[in-house]
Steps between C-alpha positions, in 0.01 A plus 500: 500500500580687203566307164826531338475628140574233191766739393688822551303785448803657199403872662280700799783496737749344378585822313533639843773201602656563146509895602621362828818272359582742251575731819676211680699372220602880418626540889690167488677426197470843344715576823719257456569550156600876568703417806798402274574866516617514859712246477836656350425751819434213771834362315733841586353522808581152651806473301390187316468331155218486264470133590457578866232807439306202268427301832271835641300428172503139489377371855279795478316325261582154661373567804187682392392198231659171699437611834162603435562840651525850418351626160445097447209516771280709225640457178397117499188551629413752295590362192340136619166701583479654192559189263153372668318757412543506105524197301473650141620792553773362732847563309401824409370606874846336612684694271360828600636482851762397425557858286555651842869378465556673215282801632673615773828391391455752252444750780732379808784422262559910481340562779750302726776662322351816607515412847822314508639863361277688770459240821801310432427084513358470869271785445408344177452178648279624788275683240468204304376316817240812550395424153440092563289559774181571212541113490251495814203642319555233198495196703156626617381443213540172398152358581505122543264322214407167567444292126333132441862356451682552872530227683251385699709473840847709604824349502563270786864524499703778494730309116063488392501875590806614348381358130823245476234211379499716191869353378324196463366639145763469227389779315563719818800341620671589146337891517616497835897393378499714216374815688749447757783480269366857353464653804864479482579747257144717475605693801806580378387820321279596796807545709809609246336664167523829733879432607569369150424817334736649767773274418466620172566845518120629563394768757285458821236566255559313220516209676165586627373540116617149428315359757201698439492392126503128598239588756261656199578197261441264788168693608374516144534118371349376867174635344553377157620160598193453749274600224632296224530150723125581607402452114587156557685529160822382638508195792637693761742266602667537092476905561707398876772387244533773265458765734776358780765411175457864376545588885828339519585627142389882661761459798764394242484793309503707801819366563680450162354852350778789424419788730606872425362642846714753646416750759310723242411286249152247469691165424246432232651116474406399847160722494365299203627132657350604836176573282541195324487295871282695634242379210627127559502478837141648533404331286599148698358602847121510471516150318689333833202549692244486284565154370494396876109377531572285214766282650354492845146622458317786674503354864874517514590807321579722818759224619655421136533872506696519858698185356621715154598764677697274736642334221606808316681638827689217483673602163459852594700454794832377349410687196614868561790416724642277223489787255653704774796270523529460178488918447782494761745269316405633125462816626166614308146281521530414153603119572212524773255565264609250261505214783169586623334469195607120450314465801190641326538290171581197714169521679312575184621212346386308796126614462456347142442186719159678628206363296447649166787715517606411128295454249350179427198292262332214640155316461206712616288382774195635636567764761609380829698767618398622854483868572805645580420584836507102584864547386503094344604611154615886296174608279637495142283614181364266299626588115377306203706404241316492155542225259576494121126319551297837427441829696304346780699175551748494759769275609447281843780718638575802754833696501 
């Protein structure tokens, strides 16, 4: 019998499953974010309203994340697989697949509107399914890796199976409210930043340009945000705080921002707030799952990760066809916006429950903190205070 290794190997082939979910993430959500752009097309054709032409977005991404089906059946298990390989390196290997959002966003977004000008939607749509297909190589991939803390037995029962045991643990129970209440509004943009830009007097490909300016600022800070919670400078559950409030501060000012977009024109306004969220909401996404082993530990990482996802749909599917409703009585997405980020303040406000998510001094103690992988308690850096005692002296306390 092969012995399990005391720890995830933070390389060999996990760079292979990052290369992997970087593909998988860019064929999913990269998609979705760019399929905003058929919508005002799906909407003349059937003769329906924005809020209507929201659904096709929204229990798209239901189904694939609660039902467990669709782009769901690799995007969980790839990123689950590849948070057991690193452990160091983990944010930061996170983060980089996730940049295949922002990647090919930045190249479907015009790309689409190419063939939505060429194809019409249905061809469009059937090219786009072509195009998904390279999911099959990916999942091939994903080689299992078998580490010293799985459990010693499979779940007996399919509730065991499914990872529901893990809302038992506070800490997860109150990550698992606040994402939910996120999920909410952080779709939003993925399905009406393209149709917003229409609505505000911007070409086809304009509104392209918006979205593929929030797809470079999201691509960008994924990196920069993986790489800066790996320092361990930050908890990461403080950084989960920052990073969702300036999320929900991004969507406002999509929303709220003066736009000068006409047909010809660049609609500077709503390029630079686009930017602006792009950065935010980047920034945000490699920290959801990467803080995952340290709530439930590296045994349960692949179902906490099905769970998020599940919990996000939730949001996401009320989400978009509440900003379509509300674009249909207003008559522009600008109350949309401004709704859905409430959502994404009011579940950043919930996480400052998680453990060390503000700032705090108490007594040291000798190190007890397990690894992160066991998921008991979030790693935090241990930062001296000095004393008014001398140079050397410090003061029995942590912040």
């Amino acid at each position: 019998m092969t012995p399990k290794p005391a720890g995830p190997p933070d390389g060999g082939w996990g760079w292979v499953v990052a290369a992997a979910a970087f593909a998988v993430n860019g064929l999913s959500y990269g998609l979705l974010r760019s399929l905003g752009l058929a919508l005002p097309d799906l909407a003349e054709h059937f003769e329906r309203s924005a809020q209507d032409t929201a659904w096709v977005s929204a229990l798209a991404l239901a189904v694939q994340q609660a039902a467990s089906s669709g782009w769901a059946l690799v995007f969980a298990p790839a990123l689950g697989t590849l948070s057991r390989y690193f452990s160091r390196r983990r944010v930061l290997a996170v983060g980089l697949a996730l940049t295949g959002n922002g990647a090919s966003s930045l190249l479907l977004a015009p790309a689409l509107q190419f063939l939505l000008d060429t194809f019409g939607w249905r061809g469009a749509l059937l090219l786009l399914g072509a195009v998904t297909l390279h999911l099959t190589p990916c999942g091939a991939l994903l080689r299992p890796l078998a580490l010293s803390g799985d459990p010693l037995a499979p779940p007996r029962t399919p509730l065991a199976a499914l990872g529901l045991g893990l809302f038992r643990r506070r800490a997860f129970s109150i990550f698992a409210l606040g994402t939910a209440l996120i999920g909410g509004g952080y779709f939003v943009p993925y399905v009406h930043l393209g149709p917003h830009a229409l609505d505000q007097g911007m070409g086809g490909y304009g509104a392209a340009l918006v979205v593929a300016v929030a797809a470079v600022g999201d691509a960008s800070a994924r990196l920069v945000s993986g790489w800066l919670a790996d320092q361990g400078w930050v908890p990461l559950p403080r950084l989960l705080v920052v990073f969702g409030s300036l999320t929900g501060l991004g969507v406002l000012a999509v929303g709220l921002v003066p736009t000068e977009g006409t047909e010809d024109g660049w609609g500077v306004p709503l390029l630079a707030a686009a930017g602006a969220y792009g950065l935010s909401a980047g920034s945000y996404a490699p920290l959801v799952f990467g803080v995952l082993p340290g709530l439930v530990g590296i045994g349960g990482v692949v179902q906490a990760t099905g769970l998020v996802m599940m919990l996000m749909s939730l949001g996401g599917l009320l989400g978009p066809p509440l900003s379509g409703f509300l674009r249909d009585k207003t008559g522009d997405f600008s109350a949309s916006f401004v709704v859905c980020s409430s959502f994404i303040l009011s579940g950043s406000f919930i996480y400052m429950g998680l453990p060390r998510a503000l700032p705090t001094c108490r007594p040291v103690s000798p190190p007890a903190t397990p690894p992160p992988e066991r998921g008991e308690l979030l790693p935090v850096a241990q930062v001296p205070l000095r004393s008014a005692g001398g140079a050397d002296s410090t003061r029995d306390t942590t912040c």
